[in-house]
Structure formats: structure tokens, C-alpha cells
C-alpha positions in Angstrom: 75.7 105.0 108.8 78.4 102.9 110.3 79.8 103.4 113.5 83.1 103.3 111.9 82.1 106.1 109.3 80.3 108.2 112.0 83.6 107.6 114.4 85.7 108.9 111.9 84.0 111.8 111.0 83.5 112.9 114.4 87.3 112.6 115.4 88.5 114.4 111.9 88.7 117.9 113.6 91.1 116.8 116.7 94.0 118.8 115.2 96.5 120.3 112.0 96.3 117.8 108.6 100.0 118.6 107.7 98.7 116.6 104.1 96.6 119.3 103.1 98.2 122.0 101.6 98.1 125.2 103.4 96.3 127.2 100.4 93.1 124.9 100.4 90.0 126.3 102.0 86.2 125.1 101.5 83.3 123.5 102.5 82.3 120.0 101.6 78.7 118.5 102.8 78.4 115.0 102.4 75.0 113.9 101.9 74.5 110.1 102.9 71.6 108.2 101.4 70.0 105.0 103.9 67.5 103.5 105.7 64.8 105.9 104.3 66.8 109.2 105.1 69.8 111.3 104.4 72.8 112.3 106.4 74.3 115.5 106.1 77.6 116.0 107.5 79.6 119.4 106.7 83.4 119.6 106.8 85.2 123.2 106.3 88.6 123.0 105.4 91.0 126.0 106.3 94.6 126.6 107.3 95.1 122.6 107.5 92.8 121.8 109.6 89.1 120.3 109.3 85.8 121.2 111.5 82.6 118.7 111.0 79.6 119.8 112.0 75.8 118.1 111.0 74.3 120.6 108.5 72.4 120.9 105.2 74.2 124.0 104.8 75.2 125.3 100.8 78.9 124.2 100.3 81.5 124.7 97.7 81.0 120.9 97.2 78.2 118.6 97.6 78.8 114.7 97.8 75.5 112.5 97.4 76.2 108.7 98.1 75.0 105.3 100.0 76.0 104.3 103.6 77.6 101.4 102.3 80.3 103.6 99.9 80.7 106.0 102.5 81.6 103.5 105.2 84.0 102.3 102.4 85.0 105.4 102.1 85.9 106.2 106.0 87.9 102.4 105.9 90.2 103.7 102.8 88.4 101.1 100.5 86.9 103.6 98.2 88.5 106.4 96.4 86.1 109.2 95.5 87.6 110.4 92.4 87.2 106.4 91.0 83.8 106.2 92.8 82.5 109.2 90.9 84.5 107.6 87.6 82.1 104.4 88.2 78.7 106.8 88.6 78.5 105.5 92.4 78.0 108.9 93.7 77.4 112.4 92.5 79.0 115.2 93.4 78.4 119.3 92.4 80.3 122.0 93.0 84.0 122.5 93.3 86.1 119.6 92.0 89.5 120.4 93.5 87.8 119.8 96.9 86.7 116.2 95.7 90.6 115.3 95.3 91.2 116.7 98.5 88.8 114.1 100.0 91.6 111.5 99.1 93.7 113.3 101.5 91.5 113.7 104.2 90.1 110.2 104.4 92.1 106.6 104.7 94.3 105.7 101.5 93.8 102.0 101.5 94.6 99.2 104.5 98.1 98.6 104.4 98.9 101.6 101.7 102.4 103.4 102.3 103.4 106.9 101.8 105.7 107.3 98.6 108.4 108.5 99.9 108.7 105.6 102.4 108.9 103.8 99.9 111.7 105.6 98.2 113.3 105.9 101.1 113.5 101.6 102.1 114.8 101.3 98.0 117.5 103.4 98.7 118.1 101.8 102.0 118.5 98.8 99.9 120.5 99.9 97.4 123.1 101.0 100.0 122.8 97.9 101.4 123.9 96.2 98.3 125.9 98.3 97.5 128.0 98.1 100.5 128.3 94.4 100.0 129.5 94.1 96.8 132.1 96.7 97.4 133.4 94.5 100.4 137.2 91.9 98.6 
């Protein structure tokens, strides 16, 4: 596995996820196929926050993929929901988790929240506003 991917999984528990909703709990193991073997990394999800551990444990969902889509994956390159749309992974178990994954991993290098970007339009429609009005 990447460092990167291995990095990020091992720094996901250092506190609250404020964009996970409060009423999502579960576990997800993550089984990651390479180099002749397979990773298995378990994340449990409860009262916003996630704990990793390195288990083959059951779990509400089970994600099999390749080190190369997870690594994409842990850089915000890959969305699982379109990954599993394009048969690049397989997952079994409890789909609302799988959406969740989005939230828990990167959105994509350079990606902006919506409401920032609500926020900058209205900025700029005061802003042009404000200069029209002006004799």
C-alpha cells in the first residue's frame, strides 16, 4: 500500500468528523488486494468520530479493492460510489456506509465545500450590486 494511503488511514482517528452525521454508526473493513496479499484495515464509525484498527474482523461493510484505487482513494481521486459504478471494487454489506466513505476520505485536489461556494457568489453579487447602485 502507499505510504500516503497507509498515512492517512493511521491519522483518521486523531479526533470529531463534524461531516458525519451524528446518527451514523458501523463498521467498515477495507480489504486491499497487492503484491501477493491482502490488507485489512477496520474503521468503526460512532458519535462522529472514526477508530482504525488492522483486522479481518466481520463488518457491516466489506470493501475489496487494488492498492492502486485505494491510494487513489486516500488522495481524493476516486470516489467509491463511481468506483463500484465502474466494477473496480466490490463491496457487501451495508450500502449507506459506502456513501459515507465519500465523507470520510479526500473529495478531490482543489474541490470546495458548496456552501463556500454559495457563499463567494453572493459575495459577488453584493459586490455588483453595490456598484451599480453608486450615480
Amino acid at each position: 500500500m502507499g505510504a500516503k494511503a497507509e498515512q492517512y488511514l493511521q491519522h483518521l482517528d486523531a479526533g470529531r468528523r463534524l461531516d458525519l452525521p451524528e446518527t451514523t454508526a458501523g463498521t467498515i473493513r477495507l480489504d486491499v488486494r497487492g503484491d501477493g496479499c491482502t490488507d485489512h484495515w477496520y474503521l468503526t464509525i460512532a458519535d462522529q468520530h472514526v477508530r482504525v484498527t488492522r483486522a479481518a474482523d466481520d463488518a457491516d461493510l466489506v470493501l475489496s479493492l487494488d492498492r492502486p484505487l485505494f491510494d487513489q482513494m486516500a488522495d481524493g481521486e476516486m470516489h467509491p460510489g463511481a468506483s463500484l459504478l465502474r466494477n473496480e471494487l466490490t463491496v457487501q454489506g451495508n450500502m449507506r456506509l459506502l456513501m459515507m466513505l465519500r465523507r470520510i476520505f479526500p473529495g478531490p485536489p482543489g474541490a470546495r465545500h458548496p456552501r463556500e461556494l454559495g457563499r463567494a457568489a453572493m459575495a459577488n453579487r453584493a459586490a455588483v450590486a453595490g456598484r451599480n447602485e453608486r450615480p
